[in-house]
N, CA, C and O atoms as a DFTB+ gen file, in Angstrom:
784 C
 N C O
     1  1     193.526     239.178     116.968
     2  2     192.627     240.192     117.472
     3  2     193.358     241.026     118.512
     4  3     193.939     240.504     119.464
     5  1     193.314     242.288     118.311
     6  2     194.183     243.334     119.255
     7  2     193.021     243.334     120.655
     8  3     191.829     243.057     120.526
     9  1     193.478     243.592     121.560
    10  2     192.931     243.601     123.313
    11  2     192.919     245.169     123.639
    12  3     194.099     245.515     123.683
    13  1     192.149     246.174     123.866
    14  2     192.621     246.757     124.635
    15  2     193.559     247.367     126.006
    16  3     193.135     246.995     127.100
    17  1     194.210     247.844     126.011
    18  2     194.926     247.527     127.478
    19  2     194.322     248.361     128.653
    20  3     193.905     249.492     128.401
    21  1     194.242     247.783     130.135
    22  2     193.474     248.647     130.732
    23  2     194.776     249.105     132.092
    24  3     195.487     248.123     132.306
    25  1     194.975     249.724     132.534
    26  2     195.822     250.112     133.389
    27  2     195.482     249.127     134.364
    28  3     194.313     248.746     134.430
    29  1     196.652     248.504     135.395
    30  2     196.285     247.478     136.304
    31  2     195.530     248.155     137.452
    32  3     194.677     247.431     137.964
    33  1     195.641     249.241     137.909
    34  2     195.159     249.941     139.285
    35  2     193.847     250.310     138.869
    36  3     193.172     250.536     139.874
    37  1     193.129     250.484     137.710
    38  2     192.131     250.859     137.297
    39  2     191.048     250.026     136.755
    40  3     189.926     250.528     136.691
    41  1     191.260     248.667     136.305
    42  2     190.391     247.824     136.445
    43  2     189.087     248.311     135.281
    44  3     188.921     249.210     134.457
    45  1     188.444     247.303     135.713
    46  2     187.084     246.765     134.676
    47  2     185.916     246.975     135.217
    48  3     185.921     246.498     136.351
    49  1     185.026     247.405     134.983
    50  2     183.355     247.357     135.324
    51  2     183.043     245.797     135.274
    52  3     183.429     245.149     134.301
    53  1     182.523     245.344     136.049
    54  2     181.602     243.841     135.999
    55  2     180.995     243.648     134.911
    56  3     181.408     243.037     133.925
    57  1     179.698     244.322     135.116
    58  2     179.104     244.544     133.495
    59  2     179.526     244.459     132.192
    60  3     178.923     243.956     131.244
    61  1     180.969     245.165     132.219
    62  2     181.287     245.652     130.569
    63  2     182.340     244.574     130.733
    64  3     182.767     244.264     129.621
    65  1     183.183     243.573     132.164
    66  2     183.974     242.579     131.811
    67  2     183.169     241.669     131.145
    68  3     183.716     241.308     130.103
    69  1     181.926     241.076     131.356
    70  2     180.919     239.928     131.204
    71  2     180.304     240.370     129.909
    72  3     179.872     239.529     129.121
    73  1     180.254     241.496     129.689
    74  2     179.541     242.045     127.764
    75  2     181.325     241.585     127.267
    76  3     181.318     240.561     126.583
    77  1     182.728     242.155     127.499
    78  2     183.595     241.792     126.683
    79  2     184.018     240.525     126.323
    80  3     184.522     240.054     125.303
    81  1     183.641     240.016     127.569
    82  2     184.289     237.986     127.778
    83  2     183.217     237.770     127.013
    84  3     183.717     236.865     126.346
    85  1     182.087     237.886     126.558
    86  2     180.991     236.885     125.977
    87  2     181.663     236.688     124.182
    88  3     182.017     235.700     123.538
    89  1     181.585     238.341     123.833
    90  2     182.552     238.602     122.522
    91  2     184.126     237.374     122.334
    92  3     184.254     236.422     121.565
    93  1     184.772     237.738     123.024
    94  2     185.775     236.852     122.524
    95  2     186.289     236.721     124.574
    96  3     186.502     237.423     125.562
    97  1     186.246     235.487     124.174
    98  2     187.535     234.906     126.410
    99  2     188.578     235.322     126.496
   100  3     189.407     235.259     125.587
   101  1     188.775     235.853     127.636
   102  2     190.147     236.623     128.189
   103  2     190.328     236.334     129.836
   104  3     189.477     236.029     130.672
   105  1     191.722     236.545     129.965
   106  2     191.887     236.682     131.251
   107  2     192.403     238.742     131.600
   108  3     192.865     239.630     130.884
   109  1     192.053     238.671     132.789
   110  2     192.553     239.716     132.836
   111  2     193.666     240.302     133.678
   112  3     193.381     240.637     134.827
   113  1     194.947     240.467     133.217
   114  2     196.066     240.232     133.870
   115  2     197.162     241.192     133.981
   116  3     198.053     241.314     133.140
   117  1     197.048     241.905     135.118
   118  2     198.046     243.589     135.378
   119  2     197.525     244.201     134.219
   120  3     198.234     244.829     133.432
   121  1     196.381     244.049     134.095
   122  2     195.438     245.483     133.320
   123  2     195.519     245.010     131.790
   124  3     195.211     245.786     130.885
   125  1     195.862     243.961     131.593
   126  2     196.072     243.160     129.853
   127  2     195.286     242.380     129.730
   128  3     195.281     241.307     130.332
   129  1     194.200     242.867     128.677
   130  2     193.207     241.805     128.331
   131  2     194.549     240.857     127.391
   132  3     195.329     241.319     126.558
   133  1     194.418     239.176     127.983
   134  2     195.400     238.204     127.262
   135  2     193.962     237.021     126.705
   136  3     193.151     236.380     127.373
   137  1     194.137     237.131     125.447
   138  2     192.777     236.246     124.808
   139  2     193.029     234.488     124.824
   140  3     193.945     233.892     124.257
   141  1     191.851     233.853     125.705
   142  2     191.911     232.625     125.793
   143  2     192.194     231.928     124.565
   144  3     191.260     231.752     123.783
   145  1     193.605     231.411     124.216
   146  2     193.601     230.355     122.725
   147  2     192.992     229.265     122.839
   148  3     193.332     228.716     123.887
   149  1     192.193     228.634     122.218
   150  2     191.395     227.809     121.663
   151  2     192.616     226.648     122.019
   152  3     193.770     226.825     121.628
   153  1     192.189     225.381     122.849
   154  2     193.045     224.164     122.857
   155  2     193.479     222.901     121.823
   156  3     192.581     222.200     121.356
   157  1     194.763     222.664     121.517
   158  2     194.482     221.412     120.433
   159  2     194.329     220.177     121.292
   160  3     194.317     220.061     122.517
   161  1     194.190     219.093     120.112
   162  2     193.691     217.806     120.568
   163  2     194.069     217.142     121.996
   164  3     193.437     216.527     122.854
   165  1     195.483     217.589     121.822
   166  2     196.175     216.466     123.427
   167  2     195.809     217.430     124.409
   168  3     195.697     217.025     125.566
   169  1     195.606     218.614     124.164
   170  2     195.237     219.869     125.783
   171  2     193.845     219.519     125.962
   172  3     193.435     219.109     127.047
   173  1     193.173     219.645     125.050
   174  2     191.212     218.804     125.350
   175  2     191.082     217.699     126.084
   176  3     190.366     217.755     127.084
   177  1     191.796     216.385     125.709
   178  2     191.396     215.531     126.191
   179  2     192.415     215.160     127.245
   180  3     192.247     214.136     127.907
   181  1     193.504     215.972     127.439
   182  2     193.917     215.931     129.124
   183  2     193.299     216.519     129.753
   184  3     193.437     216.357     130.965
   185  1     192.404     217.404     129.310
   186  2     191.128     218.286     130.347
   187  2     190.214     217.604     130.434
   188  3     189.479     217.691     131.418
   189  1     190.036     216.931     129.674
   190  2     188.503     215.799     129.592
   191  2     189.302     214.625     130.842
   192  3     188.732     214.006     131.741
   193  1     190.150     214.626     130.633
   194  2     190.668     213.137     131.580
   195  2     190.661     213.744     133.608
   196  3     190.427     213.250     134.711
   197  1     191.083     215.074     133.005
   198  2     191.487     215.285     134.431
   199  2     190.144     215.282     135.281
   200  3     189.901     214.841     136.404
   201  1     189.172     216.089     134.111
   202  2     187.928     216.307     134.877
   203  2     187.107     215.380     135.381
   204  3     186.241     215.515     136.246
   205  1     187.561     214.063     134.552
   206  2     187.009     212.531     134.560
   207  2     186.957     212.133     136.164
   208  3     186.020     211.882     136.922
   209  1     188.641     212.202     136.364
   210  2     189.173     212.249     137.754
   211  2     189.012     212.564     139.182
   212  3     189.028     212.069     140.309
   213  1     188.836     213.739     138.474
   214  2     188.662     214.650     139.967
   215  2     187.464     214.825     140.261
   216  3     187.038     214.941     141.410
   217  1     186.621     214.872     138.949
   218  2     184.748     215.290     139.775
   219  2     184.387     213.716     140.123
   220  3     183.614     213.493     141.054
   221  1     184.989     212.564     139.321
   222  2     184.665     211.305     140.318
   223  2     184.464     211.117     141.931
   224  3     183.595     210.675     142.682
   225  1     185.811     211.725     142.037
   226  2     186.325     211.605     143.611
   227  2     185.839     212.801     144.181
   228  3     185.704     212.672     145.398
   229  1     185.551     213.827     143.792
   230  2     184.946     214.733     144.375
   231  2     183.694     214.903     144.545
   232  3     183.268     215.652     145.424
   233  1     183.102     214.395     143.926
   234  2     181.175     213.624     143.828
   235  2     181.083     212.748     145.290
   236  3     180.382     213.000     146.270
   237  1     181.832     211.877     145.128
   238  2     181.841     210.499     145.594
   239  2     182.114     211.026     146.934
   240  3     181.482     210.480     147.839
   241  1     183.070     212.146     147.316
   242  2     183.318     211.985     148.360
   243  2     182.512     213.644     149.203
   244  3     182.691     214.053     150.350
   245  1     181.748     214.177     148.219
   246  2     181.084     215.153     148.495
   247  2     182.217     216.460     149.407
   248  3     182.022     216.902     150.539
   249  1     183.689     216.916     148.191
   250  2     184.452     218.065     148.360
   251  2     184.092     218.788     148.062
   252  3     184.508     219.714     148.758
   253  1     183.263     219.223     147.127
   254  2     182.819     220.368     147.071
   255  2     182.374     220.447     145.114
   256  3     181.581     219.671     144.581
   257  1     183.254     221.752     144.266
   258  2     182.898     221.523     142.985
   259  2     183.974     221.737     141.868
   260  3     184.847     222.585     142.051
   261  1     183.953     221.264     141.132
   262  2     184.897     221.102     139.929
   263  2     184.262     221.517     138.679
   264  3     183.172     221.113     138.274
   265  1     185.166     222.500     138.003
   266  2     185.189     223.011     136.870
   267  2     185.908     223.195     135.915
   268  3     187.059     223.615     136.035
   269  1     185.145     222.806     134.365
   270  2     186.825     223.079     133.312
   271  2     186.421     224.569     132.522
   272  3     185.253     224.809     132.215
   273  1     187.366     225.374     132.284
   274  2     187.681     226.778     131.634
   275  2     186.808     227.311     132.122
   276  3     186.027     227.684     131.247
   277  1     186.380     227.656     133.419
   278  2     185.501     228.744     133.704
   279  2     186.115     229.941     134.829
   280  3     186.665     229.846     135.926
   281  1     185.686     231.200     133.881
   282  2     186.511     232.323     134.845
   283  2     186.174     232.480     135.970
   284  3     184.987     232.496     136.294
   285  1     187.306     232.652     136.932
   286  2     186.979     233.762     138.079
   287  2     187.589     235.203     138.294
   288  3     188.683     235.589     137.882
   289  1     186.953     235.693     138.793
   290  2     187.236     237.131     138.927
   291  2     187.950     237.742     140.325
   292  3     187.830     237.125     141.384
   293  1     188.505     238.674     140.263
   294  2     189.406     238.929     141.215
   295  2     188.517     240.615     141.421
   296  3     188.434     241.426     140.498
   297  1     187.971     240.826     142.734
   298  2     187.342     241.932     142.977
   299  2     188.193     243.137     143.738
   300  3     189.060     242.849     144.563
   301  1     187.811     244.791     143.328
   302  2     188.622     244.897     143.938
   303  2     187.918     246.124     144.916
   304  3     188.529     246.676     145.831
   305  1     186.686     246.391     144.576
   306  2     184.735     246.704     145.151
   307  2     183.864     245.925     144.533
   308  3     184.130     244.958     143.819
   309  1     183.018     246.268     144.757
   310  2     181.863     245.667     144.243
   311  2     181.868     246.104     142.844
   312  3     182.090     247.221     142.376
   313  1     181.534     244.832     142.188
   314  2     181.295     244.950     140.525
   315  2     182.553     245.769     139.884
   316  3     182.305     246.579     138.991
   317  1     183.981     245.564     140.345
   318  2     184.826     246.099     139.741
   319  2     186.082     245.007     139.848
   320  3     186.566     244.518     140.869
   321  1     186.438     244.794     138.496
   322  2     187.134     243.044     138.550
   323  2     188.175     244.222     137.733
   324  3     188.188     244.943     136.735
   325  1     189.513     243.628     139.635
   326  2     190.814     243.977     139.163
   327  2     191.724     242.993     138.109
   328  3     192.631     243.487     137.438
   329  1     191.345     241.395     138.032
   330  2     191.548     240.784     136.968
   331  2     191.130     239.301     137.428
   332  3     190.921     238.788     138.527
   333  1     191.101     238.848     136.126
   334  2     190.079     237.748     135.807
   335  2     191.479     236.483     135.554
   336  3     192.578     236.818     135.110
   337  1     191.112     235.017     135.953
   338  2     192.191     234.117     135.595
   339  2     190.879     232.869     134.434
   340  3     189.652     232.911     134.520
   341  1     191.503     232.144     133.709
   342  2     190.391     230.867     133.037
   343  2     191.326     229.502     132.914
   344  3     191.884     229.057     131.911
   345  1     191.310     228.927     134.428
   346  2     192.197     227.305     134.617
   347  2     191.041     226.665     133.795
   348  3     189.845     226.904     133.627
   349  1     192.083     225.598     133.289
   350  2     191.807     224.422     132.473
   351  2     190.529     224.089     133.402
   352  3     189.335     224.098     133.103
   353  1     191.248     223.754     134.785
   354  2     190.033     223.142     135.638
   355  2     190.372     223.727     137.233
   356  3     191.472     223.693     137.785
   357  1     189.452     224.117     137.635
   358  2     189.853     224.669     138.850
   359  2     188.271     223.810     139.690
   360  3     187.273     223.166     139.368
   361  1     188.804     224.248     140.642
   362  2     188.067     222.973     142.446
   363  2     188.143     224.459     142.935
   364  3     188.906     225.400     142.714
   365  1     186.596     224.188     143.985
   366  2     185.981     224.711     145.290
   367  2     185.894     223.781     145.940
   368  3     185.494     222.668     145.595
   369  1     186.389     224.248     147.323
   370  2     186.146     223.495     148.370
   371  2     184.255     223.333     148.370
   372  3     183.469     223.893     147.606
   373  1     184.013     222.575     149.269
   374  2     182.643     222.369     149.475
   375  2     181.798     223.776     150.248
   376  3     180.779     224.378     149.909
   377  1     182.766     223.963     151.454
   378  2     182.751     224.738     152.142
   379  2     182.870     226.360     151.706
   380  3     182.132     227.296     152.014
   381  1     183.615     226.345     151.193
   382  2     183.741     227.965     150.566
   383  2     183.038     228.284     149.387
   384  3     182.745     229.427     149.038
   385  1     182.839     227.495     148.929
   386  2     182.007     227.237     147.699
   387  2     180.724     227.419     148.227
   388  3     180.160     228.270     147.539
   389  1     179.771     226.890     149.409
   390  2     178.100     227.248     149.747
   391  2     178.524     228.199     150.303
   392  3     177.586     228.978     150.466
   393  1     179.824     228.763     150.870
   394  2     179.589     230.346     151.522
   395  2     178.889     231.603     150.783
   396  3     178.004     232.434     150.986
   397  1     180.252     231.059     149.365
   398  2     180.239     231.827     148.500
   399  2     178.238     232.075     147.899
   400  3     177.613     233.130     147.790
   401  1     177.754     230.577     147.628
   402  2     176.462     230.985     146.663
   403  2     175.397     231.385     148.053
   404  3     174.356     231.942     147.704
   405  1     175.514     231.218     149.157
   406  2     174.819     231.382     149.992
   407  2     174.709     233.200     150.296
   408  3     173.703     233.868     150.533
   409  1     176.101     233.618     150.181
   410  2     176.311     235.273     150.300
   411  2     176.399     236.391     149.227
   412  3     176.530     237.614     149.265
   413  1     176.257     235.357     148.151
   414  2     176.173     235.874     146.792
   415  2     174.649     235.628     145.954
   416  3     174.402     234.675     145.215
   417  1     173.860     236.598     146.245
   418  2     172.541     235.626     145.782
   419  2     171.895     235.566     144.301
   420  3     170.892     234.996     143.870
   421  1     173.461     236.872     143.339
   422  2     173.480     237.253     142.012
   423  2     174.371     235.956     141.498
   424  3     174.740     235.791     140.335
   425  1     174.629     235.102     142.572
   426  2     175.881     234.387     141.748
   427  2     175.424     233.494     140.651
   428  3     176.505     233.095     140.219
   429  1     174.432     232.885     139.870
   430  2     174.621     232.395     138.630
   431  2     174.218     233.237     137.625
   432  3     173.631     232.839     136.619
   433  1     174.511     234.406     137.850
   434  2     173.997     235.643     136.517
   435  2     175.758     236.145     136.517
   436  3     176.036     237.086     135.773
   437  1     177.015     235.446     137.430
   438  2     178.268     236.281     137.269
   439  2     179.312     235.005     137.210
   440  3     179.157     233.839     137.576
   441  1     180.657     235.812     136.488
   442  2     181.033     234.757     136.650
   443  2     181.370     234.620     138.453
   444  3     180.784     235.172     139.385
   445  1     182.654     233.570     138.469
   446  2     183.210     232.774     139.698
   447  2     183.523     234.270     140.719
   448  3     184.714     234.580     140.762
   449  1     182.796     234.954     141.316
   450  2     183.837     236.003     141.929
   451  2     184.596     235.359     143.276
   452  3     184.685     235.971     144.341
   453  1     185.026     234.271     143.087
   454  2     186.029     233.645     144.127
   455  2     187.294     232.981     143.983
   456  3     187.266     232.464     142.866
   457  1     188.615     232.679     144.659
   458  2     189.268     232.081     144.047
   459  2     189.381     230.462     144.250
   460  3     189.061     229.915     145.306
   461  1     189.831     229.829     143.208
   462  2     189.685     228.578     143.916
   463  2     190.850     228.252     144.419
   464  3     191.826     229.000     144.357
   465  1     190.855     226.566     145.221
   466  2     191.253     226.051     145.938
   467  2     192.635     225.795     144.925
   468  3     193.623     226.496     144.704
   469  1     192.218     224.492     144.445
   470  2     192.961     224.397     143.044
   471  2     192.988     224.674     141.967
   472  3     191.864     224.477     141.505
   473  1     194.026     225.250     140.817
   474  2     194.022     225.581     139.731
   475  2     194.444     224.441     138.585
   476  3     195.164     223.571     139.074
   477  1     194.192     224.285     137.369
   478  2     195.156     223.437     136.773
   479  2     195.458     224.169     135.459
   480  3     194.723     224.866     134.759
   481  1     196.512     223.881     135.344
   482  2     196.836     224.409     133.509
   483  2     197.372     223.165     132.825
   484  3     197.942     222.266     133.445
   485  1     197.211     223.160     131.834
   486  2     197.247     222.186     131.069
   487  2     198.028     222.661     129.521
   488  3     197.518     223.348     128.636
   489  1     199.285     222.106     129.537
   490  2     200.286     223.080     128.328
   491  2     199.969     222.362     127.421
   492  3     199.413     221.271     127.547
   493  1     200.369     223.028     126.138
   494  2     200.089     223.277     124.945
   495  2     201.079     223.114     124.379
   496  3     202.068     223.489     125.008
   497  1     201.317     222.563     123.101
   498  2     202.826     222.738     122.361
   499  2     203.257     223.290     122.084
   500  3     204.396     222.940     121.772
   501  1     202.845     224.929     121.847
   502  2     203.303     226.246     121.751
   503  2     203.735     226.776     122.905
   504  3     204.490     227.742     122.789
   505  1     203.421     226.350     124.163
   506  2     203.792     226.881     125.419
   507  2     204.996     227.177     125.557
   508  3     205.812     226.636     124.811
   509  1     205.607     228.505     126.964
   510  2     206.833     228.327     127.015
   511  2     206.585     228.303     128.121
   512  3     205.556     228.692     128.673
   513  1     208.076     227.555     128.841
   514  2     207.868     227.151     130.536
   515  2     207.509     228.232     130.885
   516  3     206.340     228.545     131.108
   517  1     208.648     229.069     130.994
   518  2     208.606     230.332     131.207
   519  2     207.013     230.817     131.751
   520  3     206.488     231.096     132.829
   521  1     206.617     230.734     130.346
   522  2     205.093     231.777     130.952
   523  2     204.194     230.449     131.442
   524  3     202.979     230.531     131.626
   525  1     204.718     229.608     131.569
   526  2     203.659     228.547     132.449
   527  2     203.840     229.112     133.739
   528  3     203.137     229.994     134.232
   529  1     205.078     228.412     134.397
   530  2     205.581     228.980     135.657
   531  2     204.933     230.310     135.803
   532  3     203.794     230.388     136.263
   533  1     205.678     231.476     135.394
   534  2     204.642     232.626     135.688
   535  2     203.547     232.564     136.089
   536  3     203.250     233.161     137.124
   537  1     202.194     231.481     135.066
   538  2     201.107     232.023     135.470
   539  2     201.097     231.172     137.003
   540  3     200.466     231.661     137.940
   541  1     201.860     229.847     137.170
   542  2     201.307     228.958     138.159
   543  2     201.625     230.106     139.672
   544  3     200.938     230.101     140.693
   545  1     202.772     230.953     139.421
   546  2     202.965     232.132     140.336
   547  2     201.704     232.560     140.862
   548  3     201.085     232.442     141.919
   549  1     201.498     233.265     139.404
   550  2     200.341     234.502     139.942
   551  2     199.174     233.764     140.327
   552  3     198.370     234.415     140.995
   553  1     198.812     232.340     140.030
   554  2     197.653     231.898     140.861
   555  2     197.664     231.966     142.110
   556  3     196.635     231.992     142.785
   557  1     199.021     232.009     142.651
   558  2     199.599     231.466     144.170
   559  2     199.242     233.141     144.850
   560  3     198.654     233.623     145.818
   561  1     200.036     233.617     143.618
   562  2     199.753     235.202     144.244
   563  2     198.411     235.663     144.611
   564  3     198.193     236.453     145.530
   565  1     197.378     235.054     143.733
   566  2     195.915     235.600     143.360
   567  2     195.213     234.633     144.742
   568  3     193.994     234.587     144.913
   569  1     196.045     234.018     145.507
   570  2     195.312     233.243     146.492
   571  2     194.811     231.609     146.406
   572  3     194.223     230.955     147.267
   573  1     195.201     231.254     145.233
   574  2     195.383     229.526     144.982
   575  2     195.991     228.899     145.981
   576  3     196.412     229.685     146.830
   577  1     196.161     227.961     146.164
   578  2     196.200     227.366     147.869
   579  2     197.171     226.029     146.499
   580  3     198.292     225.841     146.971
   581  1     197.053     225.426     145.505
   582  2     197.813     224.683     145.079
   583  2     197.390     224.207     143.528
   584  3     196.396     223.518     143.296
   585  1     198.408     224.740     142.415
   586  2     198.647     224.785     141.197
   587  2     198.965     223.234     140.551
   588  3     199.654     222.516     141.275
   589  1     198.604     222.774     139.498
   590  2     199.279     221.773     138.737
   591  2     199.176     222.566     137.886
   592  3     198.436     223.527     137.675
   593  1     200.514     221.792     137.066
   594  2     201.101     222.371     135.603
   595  2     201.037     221.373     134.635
   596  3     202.071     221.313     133.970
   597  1     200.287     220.673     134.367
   598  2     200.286     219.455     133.462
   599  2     200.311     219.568     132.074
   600  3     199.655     220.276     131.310
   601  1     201.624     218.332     131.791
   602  2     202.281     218.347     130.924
   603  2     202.294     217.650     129.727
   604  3     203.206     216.887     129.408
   605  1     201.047     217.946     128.869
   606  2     200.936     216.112     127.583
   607  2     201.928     216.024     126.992
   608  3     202.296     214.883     127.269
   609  1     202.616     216.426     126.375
   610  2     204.427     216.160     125.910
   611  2     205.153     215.035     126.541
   612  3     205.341     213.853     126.256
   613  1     205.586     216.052     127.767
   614  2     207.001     215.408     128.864
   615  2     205.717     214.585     129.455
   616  3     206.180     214.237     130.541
   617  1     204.449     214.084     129.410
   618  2     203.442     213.343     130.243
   619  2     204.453     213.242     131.960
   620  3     205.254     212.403     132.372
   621  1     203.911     214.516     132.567
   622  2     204.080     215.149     133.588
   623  2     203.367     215.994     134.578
   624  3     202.542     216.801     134.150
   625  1     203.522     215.929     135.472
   626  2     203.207     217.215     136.710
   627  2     203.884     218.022     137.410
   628  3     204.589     217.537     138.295
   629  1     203.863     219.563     137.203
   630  2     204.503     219.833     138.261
   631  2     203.426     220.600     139.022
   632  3     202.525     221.295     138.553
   633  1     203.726     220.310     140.371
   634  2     202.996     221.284     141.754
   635  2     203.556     221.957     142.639
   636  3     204.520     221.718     143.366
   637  1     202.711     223.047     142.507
   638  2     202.834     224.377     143.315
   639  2     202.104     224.659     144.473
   640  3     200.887     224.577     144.313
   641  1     202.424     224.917     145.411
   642  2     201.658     225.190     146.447
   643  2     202.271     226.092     147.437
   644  3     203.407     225.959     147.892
   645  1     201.285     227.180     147.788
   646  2     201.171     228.042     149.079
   647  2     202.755     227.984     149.883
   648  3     203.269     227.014     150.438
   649  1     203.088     228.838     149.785
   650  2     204.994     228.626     150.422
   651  2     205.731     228.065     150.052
   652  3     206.788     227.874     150.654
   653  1     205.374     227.461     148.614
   654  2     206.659     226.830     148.235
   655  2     207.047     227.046     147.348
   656  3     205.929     227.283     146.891
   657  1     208.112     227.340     145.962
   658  2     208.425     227.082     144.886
   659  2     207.641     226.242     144.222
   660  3     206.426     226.399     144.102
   661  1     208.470     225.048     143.627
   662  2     207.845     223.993     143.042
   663  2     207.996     223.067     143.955
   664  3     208.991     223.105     144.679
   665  1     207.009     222.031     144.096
   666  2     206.726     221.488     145.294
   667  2     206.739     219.854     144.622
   668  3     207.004     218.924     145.383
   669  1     206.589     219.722     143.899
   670  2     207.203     218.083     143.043
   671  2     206.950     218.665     141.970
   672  3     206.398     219.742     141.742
   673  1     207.620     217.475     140.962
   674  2     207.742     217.242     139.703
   675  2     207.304     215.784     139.521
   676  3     207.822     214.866     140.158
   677  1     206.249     215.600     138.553
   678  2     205.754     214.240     139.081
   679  2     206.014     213.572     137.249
   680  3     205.574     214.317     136.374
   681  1     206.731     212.169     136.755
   682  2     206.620     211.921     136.355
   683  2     205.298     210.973     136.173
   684  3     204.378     210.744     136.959
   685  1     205.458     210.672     135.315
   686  2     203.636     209.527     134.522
   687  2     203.568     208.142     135.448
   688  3     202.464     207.601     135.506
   689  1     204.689     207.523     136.185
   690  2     204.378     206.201     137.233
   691  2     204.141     206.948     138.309
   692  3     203.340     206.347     139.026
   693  1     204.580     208.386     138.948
   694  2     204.363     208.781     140.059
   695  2     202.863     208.771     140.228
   696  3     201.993     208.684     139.361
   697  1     202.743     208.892     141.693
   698  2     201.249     209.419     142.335
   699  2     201.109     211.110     142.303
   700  3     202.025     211.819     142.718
   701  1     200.233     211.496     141.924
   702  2     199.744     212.894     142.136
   703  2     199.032     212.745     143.348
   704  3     198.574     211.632     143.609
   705  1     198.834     213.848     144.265
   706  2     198.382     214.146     145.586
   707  2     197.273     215.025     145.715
   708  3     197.329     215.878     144.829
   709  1     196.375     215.152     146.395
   710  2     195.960     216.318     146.294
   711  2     196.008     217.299     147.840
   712  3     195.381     218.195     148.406
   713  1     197.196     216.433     148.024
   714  2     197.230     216.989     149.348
   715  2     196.153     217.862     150.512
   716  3     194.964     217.562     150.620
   717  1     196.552     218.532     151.006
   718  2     195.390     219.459     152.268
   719  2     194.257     219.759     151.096
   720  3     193.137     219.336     151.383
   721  1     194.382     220.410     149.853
   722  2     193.097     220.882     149.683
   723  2     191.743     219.894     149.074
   724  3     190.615     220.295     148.784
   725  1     192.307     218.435     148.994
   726  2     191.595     217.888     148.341
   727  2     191.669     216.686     149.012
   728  3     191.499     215.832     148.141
   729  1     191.871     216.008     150.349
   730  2     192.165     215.116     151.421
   731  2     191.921     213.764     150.322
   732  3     190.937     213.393     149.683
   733  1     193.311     213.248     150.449
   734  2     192.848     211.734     150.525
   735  2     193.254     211.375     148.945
   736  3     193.764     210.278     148.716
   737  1     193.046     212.205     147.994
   738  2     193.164     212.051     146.539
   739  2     194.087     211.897     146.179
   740  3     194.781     212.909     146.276
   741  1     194.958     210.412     145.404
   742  2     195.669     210.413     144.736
   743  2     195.487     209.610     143.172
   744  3     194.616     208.752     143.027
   745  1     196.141     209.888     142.380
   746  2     196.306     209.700     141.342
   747  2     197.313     209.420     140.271
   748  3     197.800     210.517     139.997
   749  1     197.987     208.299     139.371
   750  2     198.742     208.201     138.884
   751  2     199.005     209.520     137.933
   752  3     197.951     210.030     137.555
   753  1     199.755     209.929     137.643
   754  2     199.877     211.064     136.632
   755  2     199.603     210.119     135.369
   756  3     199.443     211.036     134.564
   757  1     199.480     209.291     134.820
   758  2     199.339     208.378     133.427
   759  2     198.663     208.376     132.920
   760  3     198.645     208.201     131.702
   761  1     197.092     208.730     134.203
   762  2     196.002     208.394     133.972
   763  2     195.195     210.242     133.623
   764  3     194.008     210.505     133.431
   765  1     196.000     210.883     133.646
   766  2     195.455     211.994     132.946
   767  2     195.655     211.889     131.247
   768  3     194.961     212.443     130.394
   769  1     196.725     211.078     131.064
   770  2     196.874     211.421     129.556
   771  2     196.392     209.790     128.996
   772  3     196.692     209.409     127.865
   773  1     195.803     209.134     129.735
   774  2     194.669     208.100     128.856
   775  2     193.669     208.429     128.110
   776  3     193.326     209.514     128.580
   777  1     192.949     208.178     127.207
   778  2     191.998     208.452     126.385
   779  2     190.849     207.750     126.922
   780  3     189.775     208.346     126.842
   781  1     190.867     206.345     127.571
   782  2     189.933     205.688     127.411
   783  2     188.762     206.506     128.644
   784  3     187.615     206.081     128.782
């Protein structure tokens, strides 16, 4: 399916982003509608595992909220989305998260107009590093505070965070962290690519 292209400085109407995303999912990226591909088996259920994970500990410990493939939007006035990102699973703090629905009182008629805390991507066997890295960039750029790149193949992590390059590389016995934005959370990397 061909995308229209929209110039990056010129952006999207709210309205007509949320009538186009319903038609077929996109992100929207330096003015390129890029169409969400549909995940195979091992990218699903490392999203099913991660989410297992993290909304456990994030329930339990009342951080805030966790989500899998849902957009947020990048504003650049009101009702004009300079571009849109769709993580596997992305986290709100608790805190920025009731700011957000507290000052937003349209917010479950739109998508996310905030960014989150954490992002995750979750590769694919078609993936190339290349444009992984890239996107884990532009989250950082777009105001992500700290990226995973998770890996069902190489059963891996890598993390990104706020001033740094790449900030580990976590094999499958390592601990994953969730460092400052998610206090206290760790996790074997192994246990994302379990089934049970």
């Amino acid at each position: 399916m061909a995308f229209e292209k929209f110039k990056s400085e010129q952006g999207i109407h709210l309205d007509d982003f949320i009538h186009l995303y319903n038609e077929a999912p996109f992100e929207l990226i330096d003015g390129e509608r890029i169409p969400v591909v549909p995940g195979v088996a091992s990218h699903i259920t490392t999203i099913r595992a991660i989410m297992r994970i993290l909304d456990a500990y994030i329930v339990q410990h009342q951080l805030g909220q966790v989500f899998s493939e849902a957009p947020f939007i990048l504003e650049d006035k009101p009702d004009w989305v300079k571009g849109s990102r769709v993580p596997d699973v992305l986290f709100f703090s608790a805190a920025r998260f009731n700011h957000y629905i507290q000052n937003t009182p349209e917010w479950q008629s739109r998508p996310f107009i905030l960014v989150p805390d954490l992002a995750v991507e979750v590769g694919s066997p078609n993936d190339k590093f290349s444009d992984v890295t890239k996107k884990a960039e532009q989250y950082l750029k777009d105001g992500v505070q700290l990226v995973w790149i998770v890996d069902p193949q190489q059963k891996q992590v890598i993390v990104y965070q706020q001033g740094h390059n790449i900030l580990q590389k976590l094999a499958k016995d390592d601990l994953l962290s969730g460092h400052s934005v998610i206090p206290d959370f760790e996790a074997k990397v192994s246990q994302f690519f379990d089934l049970d």
